[in-house]
Residue frames as a rotation matrix with the C-alpha (Angstrom) as fourth column:
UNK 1
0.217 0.662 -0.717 -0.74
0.047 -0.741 -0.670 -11.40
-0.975 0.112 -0.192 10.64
UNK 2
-0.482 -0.533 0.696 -1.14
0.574 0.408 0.710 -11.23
-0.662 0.742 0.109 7.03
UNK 3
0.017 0.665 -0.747 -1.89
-0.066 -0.745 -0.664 -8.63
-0.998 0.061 0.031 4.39
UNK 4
0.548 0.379 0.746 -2.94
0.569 0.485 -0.664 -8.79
-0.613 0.788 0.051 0.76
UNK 5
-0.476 -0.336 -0.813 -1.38
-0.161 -0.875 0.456 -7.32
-0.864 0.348 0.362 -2.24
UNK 6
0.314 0.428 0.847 -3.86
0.899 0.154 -0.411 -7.13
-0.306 0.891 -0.336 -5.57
UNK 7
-0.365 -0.637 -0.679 -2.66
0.124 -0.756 0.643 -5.62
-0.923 0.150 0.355 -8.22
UNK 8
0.498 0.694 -0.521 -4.80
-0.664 -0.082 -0.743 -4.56
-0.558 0.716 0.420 -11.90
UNK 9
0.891 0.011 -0.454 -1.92
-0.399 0.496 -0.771 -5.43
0.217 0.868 0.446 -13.97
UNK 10
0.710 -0.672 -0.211 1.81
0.662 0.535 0.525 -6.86
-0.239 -0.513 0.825 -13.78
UNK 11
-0.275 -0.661 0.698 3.31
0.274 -0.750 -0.602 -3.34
0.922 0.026 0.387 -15.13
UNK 12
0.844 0.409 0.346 1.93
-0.105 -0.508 0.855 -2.69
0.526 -0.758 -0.386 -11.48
UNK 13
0.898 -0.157 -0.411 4.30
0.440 0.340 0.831 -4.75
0.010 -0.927 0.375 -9.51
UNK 14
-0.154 -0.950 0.272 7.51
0.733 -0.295 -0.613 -2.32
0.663 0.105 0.742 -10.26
UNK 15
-0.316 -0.136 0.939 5.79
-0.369 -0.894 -0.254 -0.20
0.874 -0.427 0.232 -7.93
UNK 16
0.695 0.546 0.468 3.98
-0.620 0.124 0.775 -2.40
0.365 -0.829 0.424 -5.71
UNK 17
0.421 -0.379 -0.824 6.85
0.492 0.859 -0.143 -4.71
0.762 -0.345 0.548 -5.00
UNK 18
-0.631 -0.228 0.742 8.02
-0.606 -0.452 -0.654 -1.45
0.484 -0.862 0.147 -2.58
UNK 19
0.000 0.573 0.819 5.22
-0.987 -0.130 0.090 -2.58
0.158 -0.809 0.566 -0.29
UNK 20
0.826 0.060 -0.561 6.32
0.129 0.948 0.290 -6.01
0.549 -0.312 0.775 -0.51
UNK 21
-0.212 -0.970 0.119 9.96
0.146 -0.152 -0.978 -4.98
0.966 -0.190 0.174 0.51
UNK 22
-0.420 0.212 0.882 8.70
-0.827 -0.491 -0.275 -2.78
0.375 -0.845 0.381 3.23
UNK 23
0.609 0.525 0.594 6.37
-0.787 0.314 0.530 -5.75
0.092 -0.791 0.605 4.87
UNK 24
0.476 -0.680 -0.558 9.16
0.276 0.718 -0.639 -8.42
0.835 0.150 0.529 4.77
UNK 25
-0.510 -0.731 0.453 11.11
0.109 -0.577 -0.810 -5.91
0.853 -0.364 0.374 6.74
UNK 26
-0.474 0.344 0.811 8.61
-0.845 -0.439 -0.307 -6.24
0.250 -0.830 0.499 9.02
UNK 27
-0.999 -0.009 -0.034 8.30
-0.005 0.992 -0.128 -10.07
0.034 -0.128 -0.991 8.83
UNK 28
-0.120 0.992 -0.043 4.32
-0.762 -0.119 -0.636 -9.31
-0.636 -0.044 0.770 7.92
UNK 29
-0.748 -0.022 0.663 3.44
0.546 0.547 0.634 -12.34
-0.377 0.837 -0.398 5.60
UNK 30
-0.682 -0.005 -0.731 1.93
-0.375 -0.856 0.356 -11.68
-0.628 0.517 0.582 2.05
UNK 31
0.051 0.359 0.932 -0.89
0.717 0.637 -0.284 -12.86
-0.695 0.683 -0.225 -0.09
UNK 32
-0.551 -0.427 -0.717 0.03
-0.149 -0.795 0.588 -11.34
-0.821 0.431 0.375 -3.56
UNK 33
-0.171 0.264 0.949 -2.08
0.791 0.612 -0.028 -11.48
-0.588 0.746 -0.314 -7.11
UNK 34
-0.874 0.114 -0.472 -2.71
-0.271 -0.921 0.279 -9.96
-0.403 0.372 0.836 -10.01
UNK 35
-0.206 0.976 0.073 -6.67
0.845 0.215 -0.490 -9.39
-0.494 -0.039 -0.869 -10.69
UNK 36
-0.769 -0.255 0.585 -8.24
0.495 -0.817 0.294 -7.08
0.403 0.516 0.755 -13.07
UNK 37
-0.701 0.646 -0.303 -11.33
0.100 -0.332 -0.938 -4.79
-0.706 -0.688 0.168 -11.58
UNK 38
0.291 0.591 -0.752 -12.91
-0.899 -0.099 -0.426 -4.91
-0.327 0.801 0.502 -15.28
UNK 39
-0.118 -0.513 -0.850 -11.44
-0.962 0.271 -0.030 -7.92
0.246 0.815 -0.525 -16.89
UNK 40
-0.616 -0.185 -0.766 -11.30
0.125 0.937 -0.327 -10.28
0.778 -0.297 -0.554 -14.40
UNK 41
-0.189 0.656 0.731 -14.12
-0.912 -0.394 0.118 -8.97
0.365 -0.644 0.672 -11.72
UNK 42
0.780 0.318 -0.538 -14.70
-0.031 0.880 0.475 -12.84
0.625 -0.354 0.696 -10.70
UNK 43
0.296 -0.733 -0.612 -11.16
0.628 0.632 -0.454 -13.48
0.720 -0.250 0.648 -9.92
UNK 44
-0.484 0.143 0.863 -11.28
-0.700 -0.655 -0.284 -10.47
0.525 -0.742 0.417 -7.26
UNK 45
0.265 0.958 0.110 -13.71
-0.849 0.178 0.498 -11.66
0.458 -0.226 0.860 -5.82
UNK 46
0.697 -0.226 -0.680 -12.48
0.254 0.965 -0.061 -15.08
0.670 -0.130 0.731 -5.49
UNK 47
-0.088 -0.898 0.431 -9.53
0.357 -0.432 -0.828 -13.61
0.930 0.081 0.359 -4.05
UNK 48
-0.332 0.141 0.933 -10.68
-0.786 -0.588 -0.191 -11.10
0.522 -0.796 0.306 -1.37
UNK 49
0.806 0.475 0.354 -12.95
-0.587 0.561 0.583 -14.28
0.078 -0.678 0.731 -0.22
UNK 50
0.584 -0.634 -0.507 -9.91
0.681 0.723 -0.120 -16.76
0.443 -0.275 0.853 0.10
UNK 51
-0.392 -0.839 0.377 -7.62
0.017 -0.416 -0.909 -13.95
0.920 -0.350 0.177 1.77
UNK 52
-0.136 0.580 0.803 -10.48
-0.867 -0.462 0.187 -13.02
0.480 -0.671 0.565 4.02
UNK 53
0.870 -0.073 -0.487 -11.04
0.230 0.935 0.271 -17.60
0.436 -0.348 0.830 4.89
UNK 54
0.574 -0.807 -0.139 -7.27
0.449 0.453 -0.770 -16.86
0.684 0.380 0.622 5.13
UNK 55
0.651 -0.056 -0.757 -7.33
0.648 -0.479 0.592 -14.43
-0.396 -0.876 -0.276 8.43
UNK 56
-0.528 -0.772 0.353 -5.73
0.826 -0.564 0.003 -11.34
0.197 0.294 0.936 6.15
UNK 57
-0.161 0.220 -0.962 -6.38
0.679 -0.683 -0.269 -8.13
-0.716 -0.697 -0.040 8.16
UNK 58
0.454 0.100 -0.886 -5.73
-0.346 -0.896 -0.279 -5.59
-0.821 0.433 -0.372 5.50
UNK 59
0.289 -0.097 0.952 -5.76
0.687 0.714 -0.136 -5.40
-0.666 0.694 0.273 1.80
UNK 60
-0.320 -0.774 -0.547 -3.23
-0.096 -0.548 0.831 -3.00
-0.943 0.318 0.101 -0.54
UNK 61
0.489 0.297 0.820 -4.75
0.773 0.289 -0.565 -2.56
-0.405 0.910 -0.088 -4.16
UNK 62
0.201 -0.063 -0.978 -2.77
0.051 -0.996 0.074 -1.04
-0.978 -0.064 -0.197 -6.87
UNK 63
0.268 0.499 0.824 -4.04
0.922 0.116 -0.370 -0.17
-0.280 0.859 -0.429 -10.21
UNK 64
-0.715 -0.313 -0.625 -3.59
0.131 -0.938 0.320 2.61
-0.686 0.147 0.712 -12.93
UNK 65
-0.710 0.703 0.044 -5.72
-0.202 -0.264 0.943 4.60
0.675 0.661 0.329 -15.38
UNK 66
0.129 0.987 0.096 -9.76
-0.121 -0.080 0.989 3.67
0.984 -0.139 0.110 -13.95
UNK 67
-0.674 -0.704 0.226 -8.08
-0.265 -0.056 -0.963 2.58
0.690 -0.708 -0.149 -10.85
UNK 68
-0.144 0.454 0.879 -10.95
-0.938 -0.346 0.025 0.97
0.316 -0.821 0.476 -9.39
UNK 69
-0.116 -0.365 -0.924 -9.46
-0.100 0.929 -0.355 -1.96
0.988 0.052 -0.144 -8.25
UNK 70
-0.948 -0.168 -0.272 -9.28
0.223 0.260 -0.939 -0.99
0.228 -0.951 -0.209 -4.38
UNK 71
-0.574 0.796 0.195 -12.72
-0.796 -0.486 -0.361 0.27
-0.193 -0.362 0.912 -4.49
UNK 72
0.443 0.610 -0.657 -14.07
-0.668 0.713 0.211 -3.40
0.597 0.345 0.724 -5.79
UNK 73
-0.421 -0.173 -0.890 -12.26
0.338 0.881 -0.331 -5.26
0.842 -0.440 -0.313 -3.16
UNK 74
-0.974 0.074 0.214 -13.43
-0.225 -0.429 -0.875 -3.06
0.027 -0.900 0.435 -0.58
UNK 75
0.134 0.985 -0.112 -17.20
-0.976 0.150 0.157 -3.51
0.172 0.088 0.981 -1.72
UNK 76
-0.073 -0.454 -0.888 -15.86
-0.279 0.864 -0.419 -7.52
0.957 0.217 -0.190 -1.10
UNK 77
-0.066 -0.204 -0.977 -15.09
0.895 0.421 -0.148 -7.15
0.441 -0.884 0.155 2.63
UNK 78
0.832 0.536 0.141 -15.02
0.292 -0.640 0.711 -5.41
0.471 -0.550 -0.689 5.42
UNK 79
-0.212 -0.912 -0.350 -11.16
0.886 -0.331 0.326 -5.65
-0.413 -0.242 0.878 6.28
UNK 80
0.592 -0.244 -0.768 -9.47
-0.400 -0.916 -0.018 -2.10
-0.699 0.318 -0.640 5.53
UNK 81
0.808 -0.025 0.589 -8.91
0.575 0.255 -0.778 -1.72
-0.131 0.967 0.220 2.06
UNK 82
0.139 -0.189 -0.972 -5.62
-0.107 -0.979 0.175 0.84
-0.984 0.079 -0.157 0.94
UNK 83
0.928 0.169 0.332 -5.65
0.351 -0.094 -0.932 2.11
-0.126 0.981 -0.146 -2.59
UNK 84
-0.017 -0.984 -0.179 -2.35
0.202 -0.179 0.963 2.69
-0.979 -0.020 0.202 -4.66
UNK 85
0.779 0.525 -0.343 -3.21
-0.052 -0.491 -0.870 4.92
-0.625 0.696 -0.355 -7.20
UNK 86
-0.269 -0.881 0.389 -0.34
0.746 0.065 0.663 3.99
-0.609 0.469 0.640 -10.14
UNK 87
-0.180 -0.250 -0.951 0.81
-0.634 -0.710 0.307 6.76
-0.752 0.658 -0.031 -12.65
UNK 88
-0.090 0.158 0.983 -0.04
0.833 0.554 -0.013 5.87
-0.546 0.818 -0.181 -15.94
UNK 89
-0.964 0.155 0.215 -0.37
0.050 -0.691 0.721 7.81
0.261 0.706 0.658 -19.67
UNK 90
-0.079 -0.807 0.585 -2.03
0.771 -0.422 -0.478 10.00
0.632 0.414 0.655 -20.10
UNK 91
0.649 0.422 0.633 -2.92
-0.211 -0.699 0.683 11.93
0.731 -0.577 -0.365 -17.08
UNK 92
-0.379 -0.889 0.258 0.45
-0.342 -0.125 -0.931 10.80
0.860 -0.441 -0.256 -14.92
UNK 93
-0.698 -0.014 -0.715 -1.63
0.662 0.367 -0.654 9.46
0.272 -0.930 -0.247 -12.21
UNK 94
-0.851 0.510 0.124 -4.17
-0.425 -0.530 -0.734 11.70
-0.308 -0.677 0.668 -11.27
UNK 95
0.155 0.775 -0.613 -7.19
-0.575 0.575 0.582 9.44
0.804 0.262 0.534 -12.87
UNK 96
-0.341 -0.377 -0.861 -5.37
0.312 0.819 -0.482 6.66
0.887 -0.433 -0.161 -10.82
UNK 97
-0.840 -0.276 -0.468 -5.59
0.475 0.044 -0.879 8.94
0.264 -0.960 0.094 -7.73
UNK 98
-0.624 0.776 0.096 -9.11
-0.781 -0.622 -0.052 10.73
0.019 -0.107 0.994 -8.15
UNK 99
0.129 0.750 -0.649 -10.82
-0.574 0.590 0.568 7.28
0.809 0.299 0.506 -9.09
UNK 100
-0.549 -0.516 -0.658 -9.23
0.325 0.594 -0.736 5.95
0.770 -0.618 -0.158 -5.71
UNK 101
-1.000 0.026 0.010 -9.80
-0.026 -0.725 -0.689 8.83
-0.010 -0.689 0.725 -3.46
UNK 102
-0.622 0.781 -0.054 -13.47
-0.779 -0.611 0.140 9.59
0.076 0.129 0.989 -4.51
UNK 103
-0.883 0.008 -0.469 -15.40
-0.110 0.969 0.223 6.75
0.456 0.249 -0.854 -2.97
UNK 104
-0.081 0.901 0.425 -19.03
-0.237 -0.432 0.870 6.95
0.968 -0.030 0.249 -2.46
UNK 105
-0.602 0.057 0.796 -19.61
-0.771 0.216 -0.599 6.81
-0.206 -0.975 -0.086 1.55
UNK 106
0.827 0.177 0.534 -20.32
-0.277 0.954 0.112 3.39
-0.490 -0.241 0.838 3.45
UNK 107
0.871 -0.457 0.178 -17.48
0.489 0.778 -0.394 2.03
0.041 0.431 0.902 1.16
UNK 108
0.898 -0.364 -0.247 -14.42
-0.376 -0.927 -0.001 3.42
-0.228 0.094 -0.969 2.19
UNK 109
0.597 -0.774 0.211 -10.71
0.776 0.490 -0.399 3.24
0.205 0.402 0.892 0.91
UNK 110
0.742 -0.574 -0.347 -7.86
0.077 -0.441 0.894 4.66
-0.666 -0.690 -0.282 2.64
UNK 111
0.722 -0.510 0.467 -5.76
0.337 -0.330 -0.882 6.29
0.604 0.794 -0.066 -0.69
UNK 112
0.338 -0.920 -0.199 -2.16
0.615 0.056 0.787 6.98
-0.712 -0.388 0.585 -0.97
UNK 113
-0.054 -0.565 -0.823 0.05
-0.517 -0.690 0.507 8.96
-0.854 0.453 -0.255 -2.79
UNK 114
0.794 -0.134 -0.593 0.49
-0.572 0.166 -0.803 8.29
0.206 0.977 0.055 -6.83
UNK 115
0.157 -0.637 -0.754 2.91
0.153 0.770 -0.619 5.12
0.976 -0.018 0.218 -6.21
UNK 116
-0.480 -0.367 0.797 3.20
-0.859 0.011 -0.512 5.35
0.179 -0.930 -0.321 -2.56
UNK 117
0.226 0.349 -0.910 3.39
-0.345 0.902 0.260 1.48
0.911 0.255 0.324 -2.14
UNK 118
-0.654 -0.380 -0.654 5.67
0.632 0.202 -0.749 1.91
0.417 -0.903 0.108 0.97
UNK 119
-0.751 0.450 0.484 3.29
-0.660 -0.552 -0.510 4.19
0.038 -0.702 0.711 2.52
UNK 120
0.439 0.894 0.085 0.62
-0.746 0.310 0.589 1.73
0.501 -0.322 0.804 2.06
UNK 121
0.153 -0.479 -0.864 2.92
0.148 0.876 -0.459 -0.84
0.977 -0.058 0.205 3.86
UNK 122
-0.775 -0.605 0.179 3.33
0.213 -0.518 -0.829 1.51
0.595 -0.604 0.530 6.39
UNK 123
-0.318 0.734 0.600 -0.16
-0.946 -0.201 -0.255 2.33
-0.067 -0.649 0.758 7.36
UNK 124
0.610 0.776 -0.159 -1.07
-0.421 0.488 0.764 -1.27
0.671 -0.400 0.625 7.07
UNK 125
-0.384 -0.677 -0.628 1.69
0.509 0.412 -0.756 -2.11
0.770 -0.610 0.186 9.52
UNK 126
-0.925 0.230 0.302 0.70
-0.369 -0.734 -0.571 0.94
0.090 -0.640 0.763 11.71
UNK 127
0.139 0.917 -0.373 -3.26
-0.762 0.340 0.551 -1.29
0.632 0.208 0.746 11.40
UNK 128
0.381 0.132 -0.915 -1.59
-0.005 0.990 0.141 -4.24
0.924 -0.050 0.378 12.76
UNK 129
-0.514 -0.857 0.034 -0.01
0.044 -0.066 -0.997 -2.59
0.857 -0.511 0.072 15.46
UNK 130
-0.174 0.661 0.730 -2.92
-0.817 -0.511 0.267 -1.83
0.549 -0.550 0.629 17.01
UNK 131
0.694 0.296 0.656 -2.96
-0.702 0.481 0.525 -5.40
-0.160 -0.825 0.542 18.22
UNK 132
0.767 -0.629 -0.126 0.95
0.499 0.707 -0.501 -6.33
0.404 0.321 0.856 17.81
UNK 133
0.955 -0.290 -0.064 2.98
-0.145 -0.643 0.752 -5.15
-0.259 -0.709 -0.656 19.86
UNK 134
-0.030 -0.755 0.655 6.07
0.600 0.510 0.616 -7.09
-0.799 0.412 0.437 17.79
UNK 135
0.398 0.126 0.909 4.78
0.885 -0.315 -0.343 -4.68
0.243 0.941 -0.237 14.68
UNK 136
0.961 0.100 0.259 4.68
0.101 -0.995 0.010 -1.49
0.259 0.017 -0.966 16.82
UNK 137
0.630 -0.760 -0.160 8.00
0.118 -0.110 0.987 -1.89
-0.768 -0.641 0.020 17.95
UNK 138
-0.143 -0.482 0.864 9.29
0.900 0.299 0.316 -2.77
-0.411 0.823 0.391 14.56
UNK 139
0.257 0.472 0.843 7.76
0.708 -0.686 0.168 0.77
0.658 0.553 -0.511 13.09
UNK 140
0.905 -0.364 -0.219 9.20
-0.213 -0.835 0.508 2.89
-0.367 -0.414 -0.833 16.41
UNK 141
0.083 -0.824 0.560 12.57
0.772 0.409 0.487 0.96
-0.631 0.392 0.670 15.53
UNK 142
0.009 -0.135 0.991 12.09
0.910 -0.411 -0.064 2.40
0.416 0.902 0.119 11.18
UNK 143
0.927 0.266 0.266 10.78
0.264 -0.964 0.041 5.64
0.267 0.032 -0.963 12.80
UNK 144
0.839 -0.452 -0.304 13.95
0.150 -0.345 0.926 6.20
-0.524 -0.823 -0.222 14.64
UNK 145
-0.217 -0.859 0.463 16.37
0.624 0.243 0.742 4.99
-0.750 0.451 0.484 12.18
UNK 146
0.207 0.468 0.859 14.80
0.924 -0.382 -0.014 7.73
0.321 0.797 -0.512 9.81
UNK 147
0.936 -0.351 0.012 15.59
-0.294 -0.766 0.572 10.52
-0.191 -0.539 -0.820 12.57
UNK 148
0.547 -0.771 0.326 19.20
0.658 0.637 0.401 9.00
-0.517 -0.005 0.856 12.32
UNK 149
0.065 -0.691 0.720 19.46
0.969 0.217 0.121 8.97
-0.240 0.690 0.683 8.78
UNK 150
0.729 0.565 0.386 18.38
0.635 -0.769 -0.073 12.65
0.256 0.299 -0.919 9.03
UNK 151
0.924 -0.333 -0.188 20.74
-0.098 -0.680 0.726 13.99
-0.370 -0.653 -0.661 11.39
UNK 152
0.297 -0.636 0.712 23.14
0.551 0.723 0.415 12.39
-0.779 0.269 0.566 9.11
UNK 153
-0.151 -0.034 0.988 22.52
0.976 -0.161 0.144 14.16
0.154 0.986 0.058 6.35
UNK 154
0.994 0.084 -0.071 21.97
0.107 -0.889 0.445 17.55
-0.026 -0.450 -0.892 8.61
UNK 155
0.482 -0.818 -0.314 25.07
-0.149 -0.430 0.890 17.25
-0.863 -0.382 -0.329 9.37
UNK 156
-0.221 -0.439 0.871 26.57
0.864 0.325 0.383 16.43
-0.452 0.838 0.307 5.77
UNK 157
0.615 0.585 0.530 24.82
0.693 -0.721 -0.009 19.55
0.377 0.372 -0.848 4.46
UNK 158
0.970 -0.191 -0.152 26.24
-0.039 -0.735 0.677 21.86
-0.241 -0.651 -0.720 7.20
UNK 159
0.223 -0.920 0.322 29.74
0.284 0.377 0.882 20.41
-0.933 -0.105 0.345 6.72
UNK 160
0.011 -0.058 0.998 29.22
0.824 -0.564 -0.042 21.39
0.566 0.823 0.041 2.55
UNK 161
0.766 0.573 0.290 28.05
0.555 -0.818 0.151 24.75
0.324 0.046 -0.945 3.95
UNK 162
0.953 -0.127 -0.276 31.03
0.000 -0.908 0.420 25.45
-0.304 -0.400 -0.865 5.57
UNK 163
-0.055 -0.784 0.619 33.21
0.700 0.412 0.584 24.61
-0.712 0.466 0.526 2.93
UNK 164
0.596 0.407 0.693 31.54
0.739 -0.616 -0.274 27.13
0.315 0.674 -0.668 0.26
């Protein structure tokens, strides 16, 4: 199973390389580029069709400022598209995450948080699970080890508290 990452520019990939981290960790392979949605509108294109020849389920765009990178790959294919809206000057990310979010029905894009690369890693893992049964396990696995790391730190807290 294999999932794209397109990204606008290469100040992207300090945030999008989370969502490479995160699918590794889940042994998801990666097709990765940078493509601009204005600049380079061909080389999208080119892209989404060779990922799509290339049997990639789900595709992970993240872009700042116009941010409508995940909305032009989505108009591309028919896989599920998620947007990563990146912070940027001078509006911190909320251009990034309104020009994501606000997609005209029939063309939809499944938006994240302002940098939430691991969350898109997460829901397209949680996509592939639906027919992997080697993913979903891998994602109850993280889900658990998160309850863990919690009760860990419950109990680290409490232990400060009754020191005070």
């Amino acid at each position: 199973m294999k999932v794209a990452i397109i990204m606008g520019s290469d100040s992207d990939f300090e945030i999008m390389k989370k969502a490479v981290e995160v699918l590794r960790d889940f042994n998801i392979e990666i097709e990765l580029t940078v493509a601009s949605a204005h600049r380079t509108p061909g080389r999208v294109r080119e892209f989404v069709e060779n990922c799509v020849k290339n049997d990639v389920k789900v595709f992970i765009a993240g872009a700042g400022c116009a941010a409508h990178l995940a909305g032009v790959v989505a108009a591309y294919t028919t896989r599920p598209v998620i947007g990563v809206p990146i912070a940027s000057a001078p509006f911190d990310g909320w251009d990034s995450l309104l020009s994501t979010v606000q997609m005209p029905g029939g063309i939809p894009v499944a938006t994240v948080a302002v940098n939430g690369a691991k969350n898109a890693a997460l829901l397209a893992a949680q996509i592939l699970s639906v027919s992997n049964s080697e993913i979903e396990k891998k994602l109850l696995e993280y889900r658990e080890s998160m309850a863990k790391e919690v009760e860990v730190k419950s109990e680290r807290v409490m232990q400060t508290f009754k020191e005070m």
